[in-house]
N, C-alpha and C positions, 0 to 999 in steps of 0.2 A: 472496534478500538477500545470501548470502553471496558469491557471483555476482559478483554485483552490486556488493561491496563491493571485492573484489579489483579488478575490469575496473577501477571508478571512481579506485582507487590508481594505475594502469597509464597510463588512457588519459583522465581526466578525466569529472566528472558528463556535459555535454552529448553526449559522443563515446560513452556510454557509451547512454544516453537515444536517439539515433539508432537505433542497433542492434537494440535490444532493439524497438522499435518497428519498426524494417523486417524483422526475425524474423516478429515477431510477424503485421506484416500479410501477409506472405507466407503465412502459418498458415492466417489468417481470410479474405482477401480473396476468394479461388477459392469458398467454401463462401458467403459472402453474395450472393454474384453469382450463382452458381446459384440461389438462393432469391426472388433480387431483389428486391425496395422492396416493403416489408408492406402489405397492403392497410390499409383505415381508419386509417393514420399521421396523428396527429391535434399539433395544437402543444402541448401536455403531453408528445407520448412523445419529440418534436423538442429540448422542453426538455430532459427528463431525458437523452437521449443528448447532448445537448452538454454538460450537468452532468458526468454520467457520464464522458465525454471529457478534457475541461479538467481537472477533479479530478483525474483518476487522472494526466494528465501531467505535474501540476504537481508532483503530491505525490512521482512518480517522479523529476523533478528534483531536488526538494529534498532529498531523502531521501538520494539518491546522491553529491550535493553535502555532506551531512553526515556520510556513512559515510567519505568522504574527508580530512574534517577530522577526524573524531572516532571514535570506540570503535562499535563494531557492538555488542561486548554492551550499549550504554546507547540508541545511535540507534533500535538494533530493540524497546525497550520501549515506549522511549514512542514511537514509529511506530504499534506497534499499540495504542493509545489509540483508533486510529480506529474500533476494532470500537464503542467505549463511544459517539463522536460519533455516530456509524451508528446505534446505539441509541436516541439520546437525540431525534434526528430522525423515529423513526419512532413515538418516542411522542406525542411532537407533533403528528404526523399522522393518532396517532392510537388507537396500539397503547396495553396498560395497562402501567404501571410499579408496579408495588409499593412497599412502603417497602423491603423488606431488598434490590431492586434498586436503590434510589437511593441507600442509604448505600452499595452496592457502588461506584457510581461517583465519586459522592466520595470514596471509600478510594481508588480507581485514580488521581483527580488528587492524591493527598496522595501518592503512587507515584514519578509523574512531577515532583515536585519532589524528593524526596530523592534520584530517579536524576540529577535535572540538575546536584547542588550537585560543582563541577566541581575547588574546589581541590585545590591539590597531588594535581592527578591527569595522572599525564602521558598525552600522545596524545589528551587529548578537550579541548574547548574551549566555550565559553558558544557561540558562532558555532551549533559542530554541535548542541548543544542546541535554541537556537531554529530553524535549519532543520529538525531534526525534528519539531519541536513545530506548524510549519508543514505540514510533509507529512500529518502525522495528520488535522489539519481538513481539508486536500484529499481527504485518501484516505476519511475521515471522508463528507463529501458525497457523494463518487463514487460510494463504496458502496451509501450509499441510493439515489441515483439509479439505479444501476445494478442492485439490486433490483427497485424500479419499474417497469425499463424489461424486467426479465427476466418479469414477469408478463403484463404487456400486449403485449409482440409476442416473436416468434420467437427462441429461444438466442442465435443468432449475433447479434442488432441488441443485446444485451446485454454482448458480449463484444468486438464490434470497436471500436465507439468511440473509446478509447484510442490504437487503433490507426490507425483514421483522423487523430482528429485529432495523432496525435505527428505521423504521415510526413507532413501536408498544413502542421504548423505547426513543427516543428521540424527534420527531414530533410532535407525540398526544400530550403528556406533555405540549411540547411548544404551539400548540394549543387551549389546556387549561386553560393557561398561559397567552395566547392574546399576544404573541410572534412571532410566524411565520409570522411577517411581515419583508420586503424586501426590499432594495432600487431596484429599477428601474435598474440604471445602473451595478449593479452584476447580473441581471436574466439571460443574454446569457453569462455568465461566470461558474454559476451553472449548466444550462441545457446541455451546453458543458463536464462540466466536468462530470456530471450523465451520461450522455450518453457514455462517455470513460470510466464509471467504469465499467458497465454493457459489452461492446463490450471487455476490456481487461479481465472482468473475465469470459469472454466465453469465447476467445481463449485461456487462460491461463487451466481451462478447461479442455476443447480437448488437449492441449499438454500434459497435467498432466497424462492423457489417457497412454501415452508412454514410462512414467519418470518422477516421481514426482522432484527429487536432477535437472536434467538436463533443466526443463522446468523451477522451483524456479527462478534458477541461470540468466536465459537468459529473463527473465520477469523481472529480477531488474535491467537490461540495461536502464531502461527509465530514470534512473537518469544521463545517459551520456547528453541527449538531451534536458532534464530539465534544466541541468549544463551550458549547453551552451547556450540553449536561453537564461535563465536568464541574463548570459554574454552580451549578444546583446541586448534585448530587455529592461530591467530593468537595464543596466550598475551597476553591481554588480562590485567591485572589489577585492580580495581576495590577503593575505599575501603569499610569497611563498611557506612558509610549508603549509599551507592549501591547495595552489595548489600540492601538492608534496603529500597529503593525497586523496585528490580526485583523483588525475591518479593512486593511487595504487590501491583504491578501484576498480574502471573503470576498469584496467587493467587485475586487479586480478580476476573480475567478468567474463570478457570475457575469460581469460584462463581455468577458470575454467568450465566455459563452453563448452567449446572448448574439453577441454580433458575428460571432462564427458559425451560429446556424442562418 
């Protein structure tokens, strides 16, 4: 994210979104093509890998699009909301929620509004709020799916997706377009951050193997570390209540993980 946050200041969300997906498919591509087309691919797992797909590019657009308008220490809190949507979808489907895991998650959206309340806060905007607030339900869906999709067929059909569909729906385009060019100074900011997509949606993945609610929850922890470099690295500074929204979220995220393993 933090990656990700620079490049998108540098070279813009979309240009930024290219890359990190043509990394990335470059990562995956060789390894599914070896494995080739799972047997018994059935239209449930076709669903969830286009879920899976779409979700995760959409939410990477948006996200990147709001880290450019707005503060990383507040974009990256509520981004990772999604672990709570990813939750909240697979109870649905099926898994149990307790009570003291649903008052957690109401705590987490009373989180996400005191991070959003934006006045006299310079560098972030209502804008980059609702695009993050956007990318979460994407990344929120994707997640599940992509759980789904990590159980019922092979690692890789759980981790390329993404990356199919960026470069088939946003890359060629741009391509095409005579667009996919790049400053220089974002290239190790991209390739970084492609390589962290691919490596957390493998090990997200594998956890998801054990517990879709309980792995969500503890994969959107990255917006603790996000939050806090920002803090150091980018000297963000943030109004009380926003900080008073983010340590709920943080906090809430980790209890809730906590008591869902």
């Amino acid at each position: 994210m933090l990656c990700a946050a620079r490049a998108s200041r540098l070279v813009g969300a979309r240009s930024v979104l290219n890359w990190v997906m043509i990394v990335g498919f470059a990562v995956t591509a060789p390894i599914a093509a070896a494995q080739g087309i799972p047997q018994g691919l059935t239209a449930r797992e076709v669903a969830g890998i286009c879920i899976a797909g779409a979700g995760n590019v959409a939410g990477l657009l948006l996200s990147y699009e709001a880290m450019r308008r707005g503060k990383v220490s507040i974009v990256a809190p509520i981004t990772s909301t999604e672990g709570a949507i990813a939750a909240a979808l697979a109870v649905v489907a099926g898994e149990a929620l307790d009570i003291p895991s649903a008052v957690l998650l109401t705590a987490i959206a009373v989180g996400v509004v005191l991070a959003s309340l934006t006045a006299a806060t310079g560098g972030h905007t209502l804008r980059a709020t609702l695009l993050a607030s956007g990318a979460a339900a994407s990344f929120g869906a994707s997640l599940f799916a992509t759980a789904k999709v990590s159980v019922a067929l092979p690692l890789i059909w759980a981790v390329i997706p993404p990356r199919l569909f960026g470069v088939a729906l946003v890359a060629l385009p741009s391509l095409c377009l005579g667009r996919l060019g790049i400053r220089a100074a974002a290239v190790p900011f991209v390739v970084v951050s492609g390589l962290c997509e691919v490596a957390g949606f493998t090990s997200f993945s594998l956890g998801a193997r054990h517990g879709i609610a309980v792995s969500s929850v503890l994969a959107s922890q990255f917006a603790a570390f996000a939050a806090a470099a920002a803090f150091v690295l980018f000297h963000e500074r943030l109004r009380a209540i926003q900080i008073a929204g983010i340590v709920t979220i943080l906090v809430c995220v980790a209890f809730l993980s906590a008591i869902r393993a």
